[in-house]
One Martini backbone bead per residue (centre of mass of N, CA, C, O) as a GRO file, in nm:
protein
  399
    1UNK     BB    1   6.028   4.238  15.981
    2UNK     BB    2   5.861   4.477  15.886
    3UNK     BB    3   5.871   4.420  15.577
    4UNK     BB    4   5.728   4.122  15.641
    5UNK     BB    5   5.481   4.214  15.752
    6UNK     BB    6   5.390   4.382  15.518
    7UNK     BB    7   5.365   4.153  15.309
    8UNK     BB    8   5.160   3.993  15.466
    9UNK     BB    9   4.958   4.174  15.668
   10UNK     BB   10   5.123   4.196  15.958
   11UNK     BB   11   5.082   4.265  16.330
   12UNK     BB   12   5.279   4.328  16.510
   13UNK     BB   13   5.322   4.293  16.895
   14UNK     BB   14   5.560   4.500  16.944
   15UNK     BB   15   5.545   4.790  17.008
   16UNK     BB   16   5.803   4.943  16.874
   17UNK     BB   17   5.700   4.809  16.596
   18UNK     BB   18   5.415   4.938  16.575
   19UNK     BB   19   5.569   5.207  16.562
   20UNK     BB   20   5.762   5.180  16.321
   21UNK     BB   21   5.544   5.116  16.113
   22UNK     BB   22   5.348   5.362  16.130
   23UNK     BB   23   5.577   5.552  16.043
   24UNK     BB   24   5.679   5.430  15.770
   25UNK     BB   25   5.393   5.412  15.658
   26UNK     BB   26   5.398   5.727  15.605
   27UNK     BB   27   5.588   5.795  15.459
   28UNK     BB   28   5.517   5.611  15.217
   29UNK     BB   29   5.251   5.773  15.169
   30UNK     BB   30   5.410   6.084  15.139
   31UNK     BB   31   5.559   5.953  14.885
   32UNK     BB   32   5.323   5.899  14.682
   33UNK     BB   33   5.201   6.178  14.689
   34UNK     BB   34   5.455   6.319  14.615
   35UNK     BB   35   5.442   6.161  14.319
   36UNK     BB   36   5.155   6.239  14.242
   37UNK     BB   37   5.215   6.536  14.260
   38UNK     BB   38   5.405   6.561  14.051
   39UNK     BB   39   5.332   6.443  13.823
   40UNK     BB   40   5.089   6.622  13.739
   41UNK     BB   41   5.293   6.887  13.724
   42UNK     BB   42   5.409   6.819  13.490
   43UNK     BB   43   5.217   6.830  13.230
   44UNK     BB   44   5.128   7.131  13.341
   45UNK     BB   45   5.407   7.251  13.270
   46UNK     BB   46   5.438   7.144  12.985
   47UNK     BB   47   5.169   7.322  12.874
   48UNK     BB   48   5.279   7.592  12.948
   49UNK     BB   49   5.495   7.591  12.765
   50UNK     BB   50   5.360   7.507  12.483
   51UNK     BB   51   5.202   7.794  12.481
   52UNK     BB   52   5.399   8.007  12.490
   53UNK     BB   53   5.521   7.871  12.198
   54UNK     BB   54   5.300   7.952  12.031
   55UNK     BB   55   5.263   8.259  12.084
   56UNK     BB   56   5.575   8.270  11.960
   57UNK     BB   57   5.551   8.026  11.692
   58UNK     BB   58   5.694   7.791  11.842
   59UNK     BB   59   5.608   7.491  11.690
   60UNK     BB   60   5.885   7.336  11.724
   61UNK     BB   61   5.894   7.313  12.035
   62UNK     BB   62   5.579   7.244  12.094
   63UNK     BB   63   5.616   6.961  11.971
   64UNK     BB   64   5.833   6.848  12.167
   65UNK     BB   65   5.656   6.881  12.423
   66UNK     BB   66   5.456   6.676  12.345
   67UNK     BB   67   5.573   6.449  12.270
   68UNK     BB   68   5.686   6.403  12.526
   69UNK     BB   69   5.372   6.371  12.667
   70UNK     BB   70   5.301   6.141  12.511
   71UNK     BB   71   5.515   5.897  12.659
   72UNK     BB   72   5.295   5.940  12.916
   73UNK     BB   73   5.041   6.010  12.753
   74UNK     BB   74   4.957   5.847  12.443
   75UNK     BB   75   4.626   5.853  12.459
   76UNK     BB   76   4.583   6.174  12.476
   77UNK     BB   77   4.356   6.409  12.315
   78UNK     BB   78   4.485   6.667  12.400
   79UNK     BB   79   4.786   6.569  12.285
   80UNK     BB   80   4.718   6.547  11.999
   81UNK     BB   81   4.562   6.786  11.920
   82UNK     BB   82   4.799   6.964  12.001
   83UNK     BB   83   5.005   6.845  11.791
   84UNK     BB   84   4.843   6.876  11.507
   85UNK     BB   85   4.809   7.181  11.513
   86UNK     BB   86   5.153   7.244  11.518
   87UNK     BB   87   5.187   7.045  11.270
   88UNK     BB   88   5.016   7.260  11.085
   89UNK     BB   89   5.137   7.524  11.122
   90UNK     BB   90   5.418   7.356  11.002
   91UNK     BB   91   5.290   7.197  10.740
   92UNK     BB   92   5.265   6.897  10.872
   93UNK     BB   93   4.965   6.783  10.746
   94UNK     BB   94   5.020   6.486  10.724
   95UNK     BB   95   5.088   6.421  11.014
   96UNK     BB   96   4.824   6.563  11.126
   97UNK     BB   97   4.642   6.325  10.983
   98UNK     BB   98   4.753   6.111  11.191
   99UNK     BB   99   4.659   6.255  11.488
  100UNK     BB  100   4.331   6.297  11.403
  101UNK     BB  101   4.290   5.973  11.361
  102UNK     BB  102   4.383   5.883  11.613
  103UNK     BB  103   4.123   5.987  11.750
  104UNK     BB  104   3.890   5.924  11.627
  105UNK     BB  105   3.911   5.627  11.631
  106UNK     BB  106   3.811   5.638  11.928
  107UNK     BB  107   3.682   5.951  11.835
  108UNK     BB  108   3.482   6.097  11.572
  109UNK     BB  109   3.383   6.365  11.763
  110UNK     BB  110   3.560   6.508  11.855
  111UNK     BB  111   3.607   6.826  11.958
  112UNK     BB  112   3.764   6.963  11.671
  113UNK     BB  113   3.905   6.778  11.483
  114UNK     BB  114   3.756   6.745  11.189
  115UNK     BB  115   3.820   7.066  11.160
  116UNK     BB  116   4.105   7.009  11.124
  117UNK     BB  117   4.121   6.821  10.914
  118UNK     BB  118   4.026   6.984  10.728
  119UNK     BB  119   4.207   7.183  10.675
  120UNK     BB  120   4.454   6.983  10.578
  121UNK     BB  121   4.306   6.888  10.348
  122UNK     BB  122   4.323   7.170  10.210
  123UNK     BB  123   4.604   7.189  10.177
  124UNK     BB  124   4.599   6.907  10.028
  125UNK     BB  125   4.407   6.900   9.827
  126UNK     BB  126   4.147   6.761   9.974
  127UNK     BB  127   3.841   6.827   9.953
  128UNK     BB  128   3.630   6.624  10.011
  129UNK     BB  129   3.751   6.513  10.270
  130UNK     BB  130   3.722   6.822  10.417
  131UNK     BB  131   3.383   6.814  10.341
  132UNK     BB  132   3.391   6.577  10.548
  133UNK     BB  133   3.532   6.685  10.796
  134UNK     BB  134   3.335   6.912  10.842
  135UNK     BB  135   3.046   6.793  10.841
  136UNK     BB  136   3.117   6.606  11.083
  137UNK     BB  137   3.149   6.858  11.290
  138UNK     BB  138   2.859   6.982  11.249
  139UNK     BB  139   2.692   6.771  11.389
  140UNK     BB  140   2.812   6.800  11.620
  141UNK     BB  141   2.875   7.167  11.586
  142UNK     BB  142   2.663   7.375  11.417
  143UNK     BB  143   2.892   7.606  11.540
  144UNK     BB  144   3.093   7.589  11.380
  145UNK     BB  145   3.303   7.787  11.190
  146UNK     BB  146   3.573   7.674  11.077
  147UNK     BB  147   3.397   7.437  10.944
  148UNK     BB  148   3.247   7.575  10.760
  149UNK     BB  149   3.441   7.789  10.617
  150UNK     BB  150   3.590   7.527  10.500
  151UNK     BB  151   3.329   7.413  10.330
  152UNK     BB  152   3.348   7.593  10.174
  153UNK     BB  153   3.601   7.620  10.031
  154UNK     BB  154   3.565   7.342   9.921
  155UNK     BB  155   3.314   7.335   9.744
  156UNK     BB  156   3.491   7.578   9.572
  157UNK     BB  157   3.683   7.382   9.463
  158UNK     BB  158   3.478   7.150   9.351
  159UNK     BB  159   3.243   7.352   9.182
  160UNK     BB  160   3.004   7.384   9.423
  161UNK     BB  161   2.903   7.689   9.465
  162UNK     BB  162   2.592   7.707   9.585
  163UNK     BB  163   2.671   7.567   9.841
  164UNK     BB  164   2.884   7.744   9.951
  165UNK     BB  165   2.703   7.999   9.978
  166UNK     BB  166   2.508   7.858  10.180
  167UNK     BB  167   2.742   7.901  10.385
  168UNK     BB  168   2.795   8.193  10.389
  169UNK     BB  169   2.521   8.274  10.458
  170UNK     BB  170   2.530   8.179  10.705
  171UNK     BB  171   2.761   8.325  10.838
  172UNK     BB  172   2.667   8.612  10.764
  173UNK     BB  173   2.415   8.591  10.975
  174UNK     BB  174   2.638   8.576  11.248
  175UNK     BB  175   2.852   8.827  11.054
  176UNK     BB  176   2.820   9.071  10.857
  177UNK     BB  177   3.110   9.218  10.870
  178UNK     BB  178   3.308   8.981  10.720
  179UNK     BB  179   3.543   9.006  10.538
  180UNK     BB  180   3.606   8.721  10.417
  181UNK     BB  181   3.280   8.642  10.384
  182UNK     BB  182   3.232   8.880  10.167
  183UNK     BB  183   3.454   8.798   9.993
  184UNK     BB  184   3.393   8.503   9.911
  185UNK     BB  185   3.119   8.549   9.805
  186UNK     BB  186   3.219   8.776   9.517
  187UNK     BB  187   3.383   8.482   9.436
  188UNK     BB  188   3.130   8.312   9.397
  189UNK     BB  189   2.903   8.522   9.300
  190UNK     BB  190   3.054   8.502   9.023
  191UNK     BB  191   3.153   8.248   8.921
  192UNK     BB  192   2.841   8.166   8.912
  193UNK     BB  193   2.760   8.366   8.690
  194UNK     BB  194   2.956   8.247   8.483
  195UNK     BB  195   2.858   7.927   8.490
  196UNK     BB  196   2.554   7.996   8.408
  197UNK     BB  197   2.678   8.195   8.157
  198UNK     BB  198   2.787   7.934   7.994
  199UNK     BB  199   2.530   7.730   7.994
  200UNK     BB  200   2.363   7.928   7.826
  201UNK     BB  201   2.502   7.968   7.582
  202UNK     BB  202   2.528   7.664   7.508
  203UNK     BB  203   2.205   7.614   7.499
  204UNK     BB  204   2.120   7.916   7.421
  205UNK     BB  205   2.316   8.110   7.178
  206UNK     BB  206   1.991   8.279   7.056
  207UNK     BB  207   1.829   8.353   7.318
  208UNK     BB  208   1.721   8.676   7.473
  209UNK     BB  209   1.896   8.554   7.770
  210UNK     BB  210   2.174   8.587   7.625
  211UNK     BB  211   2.165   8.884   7.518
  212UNK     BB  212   2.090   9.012   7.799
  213UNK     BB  213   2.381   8.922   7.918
  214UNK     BB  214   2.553   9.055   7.720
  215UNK     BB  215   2.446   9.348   7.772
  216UNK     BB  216   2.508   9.346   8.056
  217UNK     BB  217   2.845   9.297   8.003
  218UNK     BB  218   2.870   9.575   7.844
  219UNK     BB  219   2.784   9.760   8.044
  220UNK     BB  220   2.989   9.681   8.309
  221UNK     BB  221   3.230   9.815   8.061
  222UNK     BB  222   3.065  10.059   7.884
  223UNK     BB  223   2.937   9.918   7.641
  224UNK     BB  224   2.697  10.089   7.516
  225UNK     BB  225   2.637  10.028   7.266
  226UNK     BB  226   2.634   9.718   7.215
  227UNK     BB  227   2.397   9.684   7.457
  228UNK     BB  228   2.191   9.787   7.290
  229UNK     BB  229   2.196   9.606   7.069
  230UNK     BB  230   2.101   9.355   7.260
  231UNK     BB  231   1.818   9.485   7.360
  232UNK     BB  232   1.685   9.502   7.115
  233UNK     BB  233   1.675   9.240   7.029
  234UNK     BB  234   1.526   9.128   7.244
  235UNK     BB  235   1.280   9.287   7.152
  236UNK     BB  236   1.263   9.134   6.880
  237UNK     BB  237   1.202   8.870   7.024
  238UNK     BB  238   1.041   8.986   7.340
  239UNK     BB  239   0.870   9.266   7.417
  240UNK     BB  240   0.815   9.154   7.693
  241UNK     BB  241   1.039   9.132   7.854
  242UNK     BB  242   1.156   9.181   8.140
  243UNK     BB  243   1.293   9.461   8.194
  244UNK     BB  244   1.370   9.592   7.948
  245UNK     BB  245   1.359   9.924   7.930
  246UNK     BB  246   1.509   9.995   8.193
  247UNK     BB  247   1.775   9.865   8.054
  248UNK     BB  248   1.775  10.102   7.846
  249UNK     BB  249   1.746  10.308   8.002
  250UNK     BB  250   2.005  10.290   8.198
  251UNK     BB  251   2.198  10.335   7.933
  252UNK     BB  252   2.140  10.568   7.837
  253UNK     BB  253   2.175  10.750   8.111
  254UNK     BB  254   2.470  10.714   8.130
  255UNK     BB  255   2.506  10.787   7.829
  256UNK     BB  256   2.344  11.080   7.807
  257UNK     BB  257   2.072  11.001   7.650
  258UNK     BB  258   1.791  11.149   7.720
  259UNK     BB  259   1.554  11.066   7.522
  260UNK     BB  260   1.614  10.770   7.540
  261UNK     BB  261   1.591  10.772   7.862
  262UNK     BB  262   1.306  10.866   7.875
  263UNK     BB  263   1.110  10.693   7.715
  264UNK     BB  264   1.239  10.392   7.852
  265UNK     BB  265   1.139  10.480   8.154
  266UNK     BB  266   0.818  10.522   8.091
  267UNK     BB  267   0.764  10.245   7.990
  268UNK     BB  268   0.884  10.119   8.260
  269UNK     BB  269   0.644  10.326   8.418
  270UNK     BB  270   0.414  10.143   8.328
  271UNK     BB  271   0.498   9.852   8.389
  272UNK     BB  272   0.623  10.006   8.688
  273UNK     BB  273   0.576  10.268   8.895
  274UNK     BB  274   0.782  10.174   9.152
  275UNK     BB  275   1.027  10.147   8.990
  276UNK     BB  276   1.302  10.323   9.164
  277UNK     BB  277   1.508  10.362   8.959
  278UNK     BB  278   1.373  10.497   8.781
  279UNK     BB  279   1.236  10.705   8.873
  280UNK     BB  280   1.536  10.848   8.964
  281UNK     BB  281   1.661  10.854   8.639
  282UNK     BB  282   1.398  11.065   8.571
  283UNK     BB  283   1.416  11.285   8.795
  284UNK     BB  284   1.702  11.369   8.684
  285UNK     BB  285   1.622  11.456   8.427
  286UNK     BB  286   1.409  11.667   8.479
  287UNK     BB  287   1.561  11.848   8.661
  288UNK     BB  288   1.776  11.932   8.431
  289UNK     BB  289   1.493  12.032   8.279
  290UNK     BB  290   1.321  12.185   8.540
  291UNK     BB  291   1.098  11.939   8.592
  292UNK     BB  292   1.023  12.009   8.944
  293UNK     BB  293   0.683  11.904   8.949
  294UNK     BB  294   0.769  11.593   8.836
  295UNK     BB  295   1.001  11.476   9.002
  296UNK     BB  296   0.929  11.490   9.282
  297UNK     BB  297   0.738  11.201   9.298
  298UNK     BB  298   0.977  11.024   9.210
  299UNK     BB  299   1.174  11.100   9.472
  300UNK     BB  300   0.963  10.958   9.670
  301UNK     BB  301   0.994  10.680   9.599
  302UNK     BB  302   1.282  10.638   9.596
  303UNK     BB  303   1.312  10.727   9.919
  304UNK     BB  304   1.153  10.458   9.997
  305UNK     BB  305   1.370  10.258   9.921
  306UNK     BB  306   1.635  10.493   9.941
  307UNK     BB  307   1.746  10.634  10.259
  308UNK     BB  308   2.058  10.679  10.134
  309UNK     BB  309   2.038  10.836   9.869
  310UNK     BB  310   2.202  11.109   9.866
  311UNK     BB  311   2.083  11.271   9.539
  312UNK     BB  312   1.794  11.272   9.593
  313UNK     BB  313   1.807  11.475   9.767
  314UNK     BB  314   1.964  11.694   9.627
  315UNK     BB  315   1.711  11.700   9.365
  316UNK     BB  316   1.496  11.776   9.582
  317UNK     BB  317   1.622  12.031   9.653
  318UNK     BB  318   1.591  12.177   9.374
  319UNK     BB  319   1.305  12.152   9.376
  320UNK     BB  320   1.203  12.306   9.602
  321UNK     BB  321   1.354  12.557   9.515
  322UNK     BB  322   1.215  12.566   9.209
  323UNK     BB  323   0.917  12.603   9.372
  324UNK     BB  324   0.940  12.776   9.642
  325UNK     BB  325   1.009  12.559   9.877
  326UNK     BB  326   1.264  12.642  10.129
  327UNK     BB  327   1.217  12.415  10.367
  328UNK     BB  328   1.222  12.169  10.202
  329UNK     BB  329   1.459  12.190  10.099
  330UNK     BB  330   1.662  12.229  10.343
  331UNK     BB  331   1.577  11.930  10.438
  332UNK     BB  332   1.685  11.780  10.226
  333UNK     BB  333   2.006  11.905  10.233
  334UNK     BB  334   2.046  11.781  10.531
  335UNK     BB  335   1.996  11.493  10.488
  336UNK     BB  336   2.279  11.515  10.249
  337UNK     BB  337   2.475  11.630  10.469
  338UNK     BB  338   2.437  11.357  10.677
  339UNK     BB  339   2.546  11.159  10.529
  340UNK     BB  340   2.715  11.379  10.336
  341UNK     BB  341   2.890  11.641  10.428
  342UNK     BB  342   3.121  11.686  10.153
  343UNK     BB  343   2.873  11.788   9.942
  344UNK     BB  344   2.933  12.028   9.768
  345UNK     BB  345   2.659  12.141   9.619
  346UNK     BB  346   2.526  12.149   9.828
  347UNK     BB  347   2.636  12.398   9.960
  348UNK     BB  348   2.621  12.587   9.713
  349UNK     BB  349   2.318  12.615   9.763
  350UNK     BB  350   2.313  12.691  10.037
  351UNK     BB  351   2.406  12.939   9.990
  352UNK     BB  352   2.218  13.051   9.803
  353UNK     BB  353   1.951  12.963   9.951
  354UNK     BB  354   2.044  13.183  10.216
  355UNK     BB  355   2.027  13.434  10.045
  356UNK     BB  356   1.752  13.422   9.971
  357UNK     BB  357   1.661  13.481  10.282
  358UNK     BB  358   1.910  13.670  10.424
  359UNK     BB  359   2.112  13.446  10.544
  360UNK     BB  360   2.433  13.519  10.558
  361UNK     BB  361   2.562  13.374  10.746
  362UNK     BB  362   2.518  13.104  10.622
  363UNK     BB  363   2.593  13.175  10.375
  364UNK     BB  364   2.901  13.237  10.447
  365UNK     BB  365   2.956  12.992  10.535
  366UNK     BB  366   2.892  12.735  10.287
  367UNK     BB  367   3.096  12.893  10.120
  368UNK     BB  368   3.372  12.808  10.265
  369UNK     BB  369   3.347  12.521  10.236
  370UNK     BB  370   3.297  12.533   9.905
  371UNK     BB  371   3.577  12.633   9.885
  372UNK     BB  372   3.771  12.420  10.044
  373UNK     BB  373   3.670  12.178   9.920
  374UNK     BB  374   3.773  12.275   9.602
  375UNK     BB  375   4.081  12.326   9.715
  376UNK     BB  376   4.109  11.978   9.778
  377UNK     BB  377   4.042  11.905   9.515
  378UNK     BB  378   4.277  12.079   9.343
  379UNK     BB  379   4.504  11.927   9.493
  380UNK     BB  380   4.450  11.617   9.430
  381UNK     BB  381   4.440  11.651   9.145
  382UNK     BB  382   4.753  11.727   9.114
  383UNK     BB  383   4.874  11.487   9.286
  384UNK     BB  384   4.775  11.286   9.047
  385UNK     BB  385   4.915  11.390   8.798
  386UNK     BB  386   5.174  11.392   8.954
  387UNK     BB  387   5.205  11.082   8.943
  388UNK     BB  388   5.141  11.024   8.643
  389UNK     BB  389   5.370  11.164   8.514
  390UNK     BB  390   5.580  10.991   8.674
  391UNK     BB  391   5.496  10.723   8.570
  392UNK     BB  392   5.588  10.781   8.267
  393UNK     BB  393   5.859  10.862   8.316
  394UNK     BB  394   5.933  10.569   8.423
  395UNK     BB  395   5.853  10.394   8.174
  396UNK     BB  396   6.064  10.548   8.007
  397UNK     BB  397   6.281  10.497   8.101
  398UNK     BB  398   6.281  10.163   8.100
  399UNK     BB  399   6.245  10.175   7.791
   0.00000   0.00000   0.00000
C-alpha cells in the first residue's frame, strides 16, 4: 500500500499511513545522501591513496588505482592525466600518448597535457611531434616552463639550433641560474657555431673569415704558431679586418712573445683606444716592464668595464706602489683581496708595502697568511703529484 502510493505519487488518507509513510520517505532520502556522500568520498580516498604511491615512486600501484577510478569516472580528464604521466613515468610512453590524445580529443588545450605529450613523444625520438605538442601548450599557456624546456630539447634534436637557443634564453631571463638550461645553452651555442663554421668553410674555403675562425680554433687549443700563421693569412689578404691586430695581440700574449704582443696590442688600441682587453693585456706587459705610469691608464679602462676583474686591481696596486703612490696601492690590493680574499701576490704585495710604511702589525698579519697560504699550496701540490704517479704506476700495472 505504501509502496504502491509512493509509485504512483498518491497521499494515503489514513493518519497512521500518512506517519509511515513519511517516515520510510526519510530513511530513503537519508540513504541517498549516504550514498552519495560515499560515492564521493571513495574517489577522493583513492586519490589521495595514489598520490602517495606516487611520493615513494610506485608508480605501477598508482597506475593501478587510476584505472580502478577509470571503472567510475571513465572520461574523467583529471584522472586521465594523471594516468598518463604515471604511465609516462614507468617509461610506458606509447601508452601515456594514447591517454594524452584521449583528453586533447575532447579538450585540445587542457591545461598542462600538450606539454606532457611533447615530453613523451621526445622519448620517443619524435622531435617534430614533440615540437608540436609544446608549442600548442604555450599558446595556451605562455609561461609553461616544462613544455618550452622541452620544445627547445626537440628543436635542438631536429637541427634547428638557433630556434632552440632562443627558448632557452627565454627561459634563463626568468630563471638566470638554472643549470640544466645553462647547460643546454653551452651545448647549443657550441654546436651552433660548430655548424656555422661548417658551412663557412664549405661555401669559402679560402677566404679571411675561414682563416680567422681557423686561427680562432688554433688559439683555444693553445696552438699558437699556428693561429698566428693563419692570423697572418687574414692580414694579407684583408689588412683592414676589424680586430685583427687585437686578435694576433691576444695569441701573442698568451704565448708571452712580449715584443710582438706589444706592437700589435698598440696597433688594437689605434683602432679601438677603449677596447677594455687590450688596455688590459698592454697594462700587463708594460707592468711586468716597470712602465707603471703608463700602465696606469690603460688598468683603469679595464676596470671600468670589467669591475670584476680581480688581477687588474692586483696589477693597479703594483704600479701605484711602483710611483710612490702608497694609499692608493693599499685600496686597489683591498680590492683584489674583496673579490678573492686568497690571492696569494696580494697579500705578499702588503706585506712588502706595510713594512715600508712601518705598519709592522699589517705587515706580519698578511705575511703569515702568505706563508699560510703557500704552505697549502705546496701540499696540494704534493698531493696532484701524489695521486698522479699513483695513477702511472697502476696504468703500468694493469699493461
Amino acid at each position: 500500500m505504501i509502496f504502491c502510493c509512493i509509485a504512483r505519487r498518491q497521499t494515503p488518507t489514513h493518519p497512521l499511513l500518512r506517519s509511515l509513510l513519511h517516515s520510510q520517505a526519510w530513511i530513503v532520502v537519508g540513504a541517498c545522501l549516504a550514498c552519495a556522500q560515499t560515492a564521493s568520498e571513495v574517489p577522493d580516498r583513492l586519490f589521495s591513496q595514489a598520490a602517495e604511491l606516487e611520493k615513494v615512486k610506485d608508480y605501477q600501484g598508482a597506475e593501478k588505482i587510476y584505472r580502478r577510478l577509470l571503472l567510475t569516472l571513465p572520461e574523467d580528464p583529471e584522472v586521465l592525466k594523471k594516468l598518463g604521466a604515471v604511465c609516462q613515468a614507468e617509461g610506458k610512453y606509447e601508452e601515456s600518448v594514447a591517454v594524452f590524445q584521449k583528453i586533447l580529443k575532447r579538450a585540445p588545450l587542457y591545461p598542462g597535457v600538450n606539454s606532457l605529450l611533447g615530453v613523451s613523444y621526445y622519448a620517443l625520438n619524435r622531435f617534430d611531434k614533440a615540437a608540436e605538442a609544446a608549442q600548442k601548450e604555450l599558446t595556451a599557456n605562455p609561461k609553461d616552463r616544462q613544455g618550452r624546456y622541452y620544445l627547445a630539447l626537440a628543436l635542438t634534436a631536429s637541427g634547428r639550433l638557433f630556434e632552440a637557443i632562443q627558448q632557452l634564453e627565454t627561459l634563463r631571463a626568468d630563471d638566470p641560474q638554472n643549470a640544466a638550461i645553462l647547460y643546454q645553452l653551452v651545448v647549443d651555442y657550441k654546436a651552433a657555431t660548430q655548424q656555422a663554421g661548417q658551412r663557412l668553410a664549405r661555401l669559402y674555403p679560402d677566404s679571411e673569415y675561414t682563416h680567422a675562425m681557423n686561427a680562432e680554433a688554433f688559439a683555444d687549443s693553445d696552438r699558437f704558431d699556428e693561429a698566428i700563421l693563419e692570423f697572418k693569412q687574414v692580414l694579407r689578404q684583408n689588412p683592414n679586418f676589424p680586430g685583427i691586430h687585437f686578435a694576433l695581440g691576444q695569441v701573442y700574449w698568451r704565448k708571452k712573445d712580449s715584443e710582438n704582443a706589444l706592437e700589435q696590442l698598440k696597433l688594437a688600441l689605434q683602432e679601438d683606444p677603449n677596447q677594455p682587453l687590450a688596455n688590459y693585456y698592454l697594462a700587463d706587459l708594460l707592468t711586468n716592464q716597470s712602465q707603471y705610469h703608463q700602465a696606469i691608464p690603460h688598468l683603469q679602462i679595464a676596470i671600468s668595464v670589467y669591475p670584476e676583474l680581480t688581477k687588474a686591481y692586483f696589477l693597479l696596486g703594483k704600479c701605484y706602489a711602483g710611483v710612490g703612490e702608497p694609499n692608493r696601492a693599499l685600496d686597489a690590493f683591498n680590492k683584489a683581496l674583496k673579490l678573492e680574499p686568497n690571492y696569494l701576490e696580494v697579500h705578499h704585495q702588503l706585506y712588502t708595502l706595510y713594512a715600508r710604511l712601518g705598519d709592522k702589525e699589517k705587515s706580519q698579519a698578511h705575511l703569515r697568511i702568505f706563508e699560510k697560504l703557500t704552505k697549502e699550496g705546496q701540499e696540494k701540490d704534493k698531493q696532484l703529484l701524489q695521486k698522479s704517479y699513483q695513477k702511472q704506476v697502476e696504468s703500468r700495472n694493469a699493461n
